[in-house]
N, C-alpha and C positions, 0 to 999 in steps of 0.2 A: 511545401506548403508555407503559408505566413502567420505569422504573429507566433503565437506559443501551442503551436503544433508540431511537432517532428515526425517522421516516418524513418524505419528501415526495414527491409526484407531479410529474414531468416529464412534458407531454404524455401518450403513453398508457403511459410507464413509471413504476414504484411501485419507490421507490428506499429502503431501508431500512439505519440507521446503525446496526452493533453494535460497541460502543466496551469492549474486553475490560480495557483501562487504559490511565491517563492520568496526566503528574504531570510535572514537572523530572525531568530524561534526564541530561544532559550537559552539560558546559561549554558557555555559549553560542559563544563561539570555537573551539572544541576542533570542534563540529560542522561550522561553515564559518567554515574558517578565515582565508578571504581577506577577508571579510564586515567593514568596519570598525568599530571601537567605536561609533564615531559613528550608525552604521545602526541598534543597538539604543539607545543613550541618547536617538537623538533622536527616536525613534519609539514610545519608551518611555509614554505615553499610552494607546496601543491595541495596542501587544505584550503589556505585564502587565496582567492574573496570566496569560491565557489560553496568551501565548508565552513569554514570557520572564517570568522569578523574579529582577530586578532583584536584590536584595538578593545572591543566592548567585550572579549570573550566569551562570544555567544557561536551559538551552534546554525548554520545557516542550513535550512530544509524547504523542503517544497513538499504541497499536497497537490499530486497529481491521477490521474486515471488511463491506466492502457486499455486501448483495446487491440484486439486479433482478431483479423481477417483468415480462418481458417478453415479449409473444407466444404467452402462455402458459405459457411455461418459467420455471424459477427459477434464477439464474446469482449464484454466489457468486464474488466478487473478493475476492483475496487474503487467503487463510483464517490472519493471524495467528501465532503462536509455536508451537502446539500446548502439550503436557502433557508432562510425565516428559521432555524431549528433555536429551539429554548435548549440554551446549554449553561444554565450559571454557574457551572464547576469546570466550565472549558470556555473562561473571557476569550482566546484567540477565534473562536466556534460560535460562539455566541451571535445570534441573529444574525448571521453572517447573509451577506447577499452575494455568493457565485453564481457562475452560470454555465454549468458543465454542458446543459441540452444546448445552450446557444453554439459551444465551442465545436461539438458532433455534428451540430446544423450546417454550419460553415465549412466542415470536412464530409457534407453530404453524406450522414448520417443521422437517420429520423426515428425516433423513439422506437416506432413497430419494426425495425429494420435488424435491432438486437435479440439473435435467437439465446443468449446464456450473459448470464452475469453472472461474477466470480466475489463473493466475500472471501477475503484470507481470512479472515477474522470479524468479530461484531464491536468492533472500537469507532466510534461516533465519525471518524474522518474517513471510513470507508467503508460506510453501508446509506450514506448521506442522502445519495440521490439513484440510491433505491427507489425511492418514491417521490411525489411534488403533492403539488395540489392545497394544501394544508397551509402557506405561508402567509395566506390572510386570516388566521388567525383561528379559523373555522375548524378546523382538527380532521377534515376529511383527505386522508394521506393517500394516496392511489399508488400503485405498481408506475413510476415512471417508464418502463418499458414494459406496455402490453402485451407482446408474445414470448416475454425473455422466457424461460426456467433461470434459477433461481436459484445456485447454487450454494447451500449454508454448512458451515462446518455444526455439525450434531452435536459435538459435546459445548459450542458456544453457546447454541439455541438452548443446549438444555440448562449453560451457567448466567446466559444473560435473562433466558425468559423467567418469566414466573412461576414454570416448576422449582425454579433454581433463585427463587424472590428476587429477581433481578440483582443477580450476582452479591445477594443476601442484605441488599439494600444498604450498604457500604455510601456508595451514591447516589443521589438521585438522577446524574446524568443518564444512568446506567438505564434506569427505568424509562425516560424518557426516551432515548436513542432505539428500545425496543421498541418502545410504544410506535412511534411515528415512521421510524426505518424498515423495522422488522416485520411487525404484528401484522401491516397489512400486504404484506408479501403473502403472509401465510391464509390472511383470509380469503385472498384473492386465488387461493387454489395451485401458488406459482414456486411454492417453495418447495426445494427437496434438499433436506437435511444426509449428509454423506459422511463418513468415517475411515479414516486409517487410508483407503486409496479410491479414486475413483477417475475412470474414463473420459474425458469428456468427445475426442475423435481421433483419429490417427496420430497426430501431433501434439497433442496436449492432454496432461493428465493433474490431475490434484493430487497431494498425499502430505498428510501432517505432518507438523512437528511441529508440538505443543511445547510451551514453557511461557511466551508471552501473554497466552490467552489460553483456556484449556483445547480449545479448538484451533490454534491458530497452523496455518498450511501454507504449504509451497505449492504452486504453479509449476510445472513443468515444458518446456519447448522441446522438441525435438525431432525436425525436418532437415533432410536434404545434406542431412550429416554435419550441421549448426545444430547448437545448443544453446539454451538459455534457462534461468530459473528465477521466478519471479518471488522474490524470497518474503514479501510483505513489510513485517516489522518485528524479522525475525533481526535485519540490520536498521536502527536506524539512523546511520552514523560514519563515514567512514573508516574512524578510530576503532572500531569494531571490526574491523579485518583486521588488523595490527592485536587486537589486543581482544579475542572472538570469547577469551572467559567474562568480557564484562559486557554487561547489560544495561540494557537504558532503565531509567527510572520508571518505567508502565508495565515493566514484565511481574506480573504475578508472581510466576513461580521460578525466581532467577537458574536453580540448578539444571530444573528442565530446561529453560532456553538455553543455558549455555553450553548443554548436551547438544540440541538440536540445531546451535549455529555451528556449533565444529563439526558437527555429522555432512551438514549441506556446503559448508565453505569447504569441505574434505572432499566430497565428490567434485563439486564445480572446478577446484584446482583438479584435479586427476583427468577430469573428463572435458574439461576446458568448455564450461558454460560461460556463459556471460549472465552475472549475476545482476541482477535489477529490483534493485528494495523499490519499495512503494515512496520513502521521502529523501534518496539523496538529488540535491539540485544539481547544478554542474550538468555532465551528460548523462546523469541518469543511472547510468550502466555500467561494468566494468568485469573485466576479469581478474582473478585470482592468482597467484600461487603461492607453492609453501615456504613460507622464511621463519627458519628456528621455531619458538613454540604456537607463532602465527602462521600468519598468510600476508599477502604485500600484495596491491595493487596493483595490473597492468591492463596497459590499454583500455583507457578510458572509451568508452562507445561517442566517438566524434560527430557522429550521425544524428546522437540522439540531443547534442548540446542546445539546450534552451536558446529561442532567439526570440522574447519577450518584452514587447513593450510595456515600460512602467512596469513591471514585474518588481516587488519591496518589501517591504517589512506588510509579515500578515496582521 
């Protein structure tokens, strides 16, 4: 495929990469902050360009969206920033104009075409294009995939919605990101709130592991005797396989997530997944194993390497 599309086949799954942008994010420290200098200078080899921008000491990420072709169905994970969104406590978010349905159009994939969407979690860069509709300004947010289900982690819905005062009104992003992304999933009849584990067909399953988010979850692959785990932003970094006790600056509850990245970076080495966060650029993907009180890098997913035009600073 062209531009910033990638495809690879797991077993009988058809795993497709759409990579909305890419570029230096943030302060490399500023991101995880417990993470020592020494973790990127000395692995500065094969962090830059693709992770780290040495020079400015910034963390290089991408906001992208997989989907899976499996069983027949077509299941979209974690659909991005959306367009038009009021984010004033997230300027990289902030009225941002992507265009995720253009990118699915072009890999002939049409809105009513997606039977499941996957939130890992309800953080504004991946529940985005949930919905459209609303970017002129009018506040009418629709279901951007009409026949999805709607898959929401329950303890999120219940920390971001307004049972839960929209994650107790700390932000206003927070409020807003449900209002527009979330809320009208649920009015639309399309949302099913799930917990602890859940099915989606032979090949793919959900199952938490909270610490980022009170709801935040893993994706599961496993076809054809391939494995994969779609870990969200339980990594978002690759310093965080070298060093899985530190967390990025957005995890809530740091002890939980650093429970729940050594639990999943522990199977994926044993069981030889291929692990895939929601924002490493580069290829995307990677496998694991164990070194001393980590894990180390192997075999980058070559298949899955961005080939982006203009792709930059978000």
């Amino acid at each position: 495929m062209q531009g910033n599309v990638q495809r690879i086949v797991l077993g009988d799954v058809e795993v497709l990469r759409f990579v909305e942008f890419q570029g230096p994010f943030v302060a490399a420290r500023g991101l995880v902050p417990d993470a020592p200098y020494e973790a990127w200078r000395d692995n500065g080899e094969w962090l830059s360009p693709d992770h780290w921008e040495a020079a400015g000491d910034l963390a290089v990420l991408a906001v992208q969206t997989w989907v899976l072709r499996s069983g027949g169905r077509t299941v979209v994970v974690d659909p991005g920033v959306g367009a038009g969104r009021e984010r004033p406590g997230s300027p990289a978010f902030h009225r941002r104009q992507d265009d995720l349905p253009g990118l699915l159009a072009a890999a002939g994939i049409r809105p009513q075409d997606v039977d499941v969407v996957v939130n890992t979690h309800l953080h504004a860069d991946h529940v985005g294009w949930n919905t459209r509709g609303g970017e002129d300004g009018s506040g009418a947010w629709e279901p951007t995939f009409p026949r999805a289900q709607y898959l929401l982690p329950a303890a999120d819905d219940a920390h971001f919605g307004p049972d839960g005062g929209y994650a107790g009104g700390v932000r206003e992003d927070d409020r807003l990101i449900y209002e527009d992304s979330v809320a009208p999933v649920h009015r639309a009849g399309q949302a099913v709130l799930w917990d602890g584990f859940h099915r989606i067909d032979e090949h793919l399953t959900l199952e938490s592991a909270p610490g980022h988010t009170p709801g935040s979850s893993v994706l599961r692959l496993a076809s054809g005797g391939e494995r994969a785990v779609f870990v969200g932003d339980l990594l978002h970094h690759p310093v965080q396989i070298l060093h899985p006790a530190c967390n990025s600056c957005f995890c809530l509850d740091p002890a939980g997530a650093a429970a729940s990245r050594l639990r999943v970076l522990g199977r994926a080495a044993a069981e030889r997944e291929l692990v895939v966060p929601a924002h490493f650029a580069g290829a995307g993907s990677v496998g694991v194993r164990r070194e001393g009180e980590g894990f180390a890098p192997v075999g980058w997913a070559a298949a899955l390497s961005p080939r982006v035009a203009g792709a930059g600073r978000p």
